[in-house]
Phi, psi and omega in degrees: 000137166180118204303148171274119177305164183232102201296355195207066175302264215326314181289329128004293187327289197314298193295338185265322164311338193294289164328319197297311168330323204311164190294045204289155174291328191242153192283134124041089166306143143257040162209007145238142158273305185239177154216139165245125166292176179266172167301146185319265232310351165277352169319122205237110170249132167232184169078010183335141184091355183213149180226182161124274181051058163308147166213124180250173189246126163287178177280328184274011169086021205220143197238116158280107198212174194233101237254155147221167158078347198197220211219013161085214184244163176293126008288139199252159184322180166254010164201179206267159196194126180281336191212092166220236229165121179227156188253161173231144181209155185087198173247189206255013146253017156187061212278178195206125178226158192192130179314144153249145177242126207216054180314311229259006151279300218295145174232168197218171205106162194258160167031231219257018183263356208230132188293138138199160165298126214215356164204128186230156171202154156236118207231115170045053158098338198250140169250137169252159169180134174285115189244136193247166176082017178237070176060076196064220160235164183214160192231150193225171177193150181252061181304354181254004178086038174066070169232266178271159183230140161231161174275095171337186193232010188195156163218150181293135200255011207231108174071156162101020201298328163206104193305172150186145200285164167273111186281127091294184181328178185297104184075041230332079191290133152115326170337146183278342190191228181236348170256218194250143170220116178274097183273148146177142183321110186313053181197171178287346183225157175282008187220021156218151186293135165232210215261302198197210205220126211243134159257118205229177177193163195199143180284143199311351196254005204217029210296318204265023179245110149344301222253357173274336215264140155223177202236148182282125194224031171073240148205174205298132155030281194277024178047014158245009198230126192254151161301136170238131176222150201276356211246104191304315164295341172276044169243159191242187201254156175282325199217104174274172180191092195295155173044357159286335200257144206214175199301163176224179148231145153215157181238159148257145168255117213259319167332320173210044151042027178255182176221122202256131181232119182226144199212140158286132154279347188203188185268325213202021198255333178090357186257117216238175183192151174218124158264174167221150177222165164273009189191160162318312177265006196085175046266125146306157179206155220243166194238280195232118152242102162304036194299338196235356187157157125271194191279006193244011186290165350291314211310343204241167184172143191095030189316131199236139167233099169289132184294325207288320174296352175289125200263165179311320193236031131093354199260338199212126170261173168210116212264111184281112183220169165216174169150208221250175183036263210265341227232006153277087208186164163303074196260118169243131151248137186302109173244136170261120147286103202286118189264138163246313180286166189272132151300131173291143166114015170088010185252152201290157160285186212306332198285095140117333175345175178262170214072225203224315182285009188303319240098313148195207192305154190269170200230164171338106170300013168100155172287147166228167188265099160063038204255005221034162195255338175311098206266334193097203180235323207084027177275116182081011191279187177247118197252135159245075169254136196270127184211179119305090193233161168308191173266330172303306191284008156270314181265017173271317209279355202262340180280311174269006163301298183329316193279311184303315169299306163314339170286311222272357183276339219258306170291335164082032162294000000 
């Protein structure tokens, strides 16, 4: 295991707030306000050599996940593996991974010549998981804790190029309802951008029957009740986003009752978005837009939400990456969330939260479940907020970007 140095915190600040401004499709969450990242140099990679890690939280308190591209975690296999298996324990400052050997999962092959996974859950004991690059997708499941795997007998031939589940809690405790829910960038391949983002659900007892999944087909009269069709081509997109939309995650955050959708825009720009809706299907609203980069750009891409890493009162998160050079590997960073409307269940708005828009310095994030305890100062860290500003205060905000690259260019970032 081991951190990444951090070559420019000031310009990082800068470049990243800026992104956060950017033009989203969607208005401004009021229940995230801000995010603040942790500092490069707190950044924790382990698994060197391998990316992708769709992941869920298991029965057994342990997050469950899936390596491409490489050789897992130490010791690491004896050969390179397009699709192989790792168990995670701990919280997310200080977690631990270790292989599963799956003859009857693991494939083997490079980039899009290679099976990999693109969604994983576990519902009453069974691990599910979305394998892309097979024609579409294709689905598989585990009763044994990824030791063995069997193959549906069908894939979907239409959309859906690389699915991934909607996580709740641990086994999935804490569901809105009895079935399943499946996202995924609204086309046939894992490697190109499309319109939006496709929503398909199947009842939690049926995952693995073709004929339970129907698909989001838009919604009813009262433009809130969404539509469903047993007909894959008759879905509409759930969250559209031209040319944008790109592999995904999604979460529930049980804590502040939203539902989190993070889509990549691309393979390799690092430019990324987390909506939040009050439902599955929206309305969204943006958390985080990354239109021009994030501070780790070009190099990162696989953006991951473990729910087990979600702190109890909703504030501190551990946001799961992967991507190229330093940063191919199993990368987690820490995020504070800044809350904004008061939430039902008591947890507070904006007064005193963590992060740089709280008001002021960040403070305990609270008891969390295995969640890690770091919350930090926030020094040097990267705050992301979507916000509405004058044309002065854009270009007040756009002079110190400037100035801030010219330093880190000066400094020989």
């Amino acid at each position: 295991m081991r951190r990444v140095l951090v070559p420019c915190p000031v310009g990082a600040l800068l470049l990243l707030a800026t992104g956060a401004a950017a033009q989203s499709p969607y208005p401004p969450s009021t229940v995230i306000s801000s995010v603040r990242f942790a500092p490069v140099d707190e950044i924790i990679c382990d698994a060197d050599g391998s990316d992708n890690f769709p992941i869920t939280w298991a029965d057994d308190g342990d997050l469950y996940t899936s390596f491409g591209d490489g050789w897992g975690f130490d010791p690491r296999t004896d050969v390179k593996l397009s699709l192989g298996f790792a168990r995670v324990s701990g919280p997310g400052d200080g977690f631990a991974g270790v292989n599963i050997r799956s003859p009857s999962g693991e494939r083997s092959g490079d980039g899009a010549s290679g099976a990999k996974a693109s969604g994983m859950l576990m519902v009453d004991g069974v691990l599910y998981m979305w394998v892309r690059n097979t024609s579409n997708a294709t689905l598989f499941s585990s009763s044994d804790h990824a030791a063995t795997w069997v193959e549906a007998s069908w894939r979907w031939s239409v959309g859906f190029g690389a699915p991934t589940f909607l996580n709740f809690g641990r086994n999935y405790e804490g569901a809105r309802d009895d079935y399943v829910y499946a996202y995924s960038q609204d086309g046939d391949s894992a490697y190109e951008t499309y319109d939006g983002a496709a929503l398909a659900r199947a009842p939690r007892d049926r995952i693995l029957e073709e004929a339970a999944w129907e698909f989001f087909a838009g919604f009813e009269a009262d433009g809130t009740t969404p539509r469903w069709t047993a007909d894959v081509a008759a879905r509409e997109p759930v969250l559209p986003h031209p040319g944008r939309a790109y592999r995904m995650d999604a979460a529930y955050a049980a804590p502040i009752d939203r539902y989190l959708l993070l889509s990549a825009f691309g393979r390799t720009d690092a430019s990324w978005a987390m909506f939040d809706a009050p439902t599955p299907w929206g309305p969204w609203t943006t958390v985080v837009y990354e239109e021009s980069g994030w501070d780790l750009a070009p190099n990162v891409h696989g953006f991951r939400l473990p729910t087990k890493w979600i702190a109890a009162d909703g504030r501190t998160a551990y946001l799961v990456f992967s991507g190229r050079d330093r940063y191919d590997a199993f990368c987690v960073r820490r995020m504070e969330l800044t809350l904004g409307e008061v939430l039902d269940g008591g947890v507070p708005g904006t007064d005193g939260g963590p992060g740089v828009d709280a008001g002021g310095p960040a403070r305990d994030a609270g008891p969390e479940a295995d969640s890690g305890s770091g919350t930090g100062d926030g020094e040097g860290g990267c705050s992301c907020r979507v916000t509405s500003s004058s044309d002065a205060g854009a270009l007040a905000l756009l002079l110190l970007v400037v100035l801030g690259w010219r330093r880190c260019r000066r400094r020989g970032s």
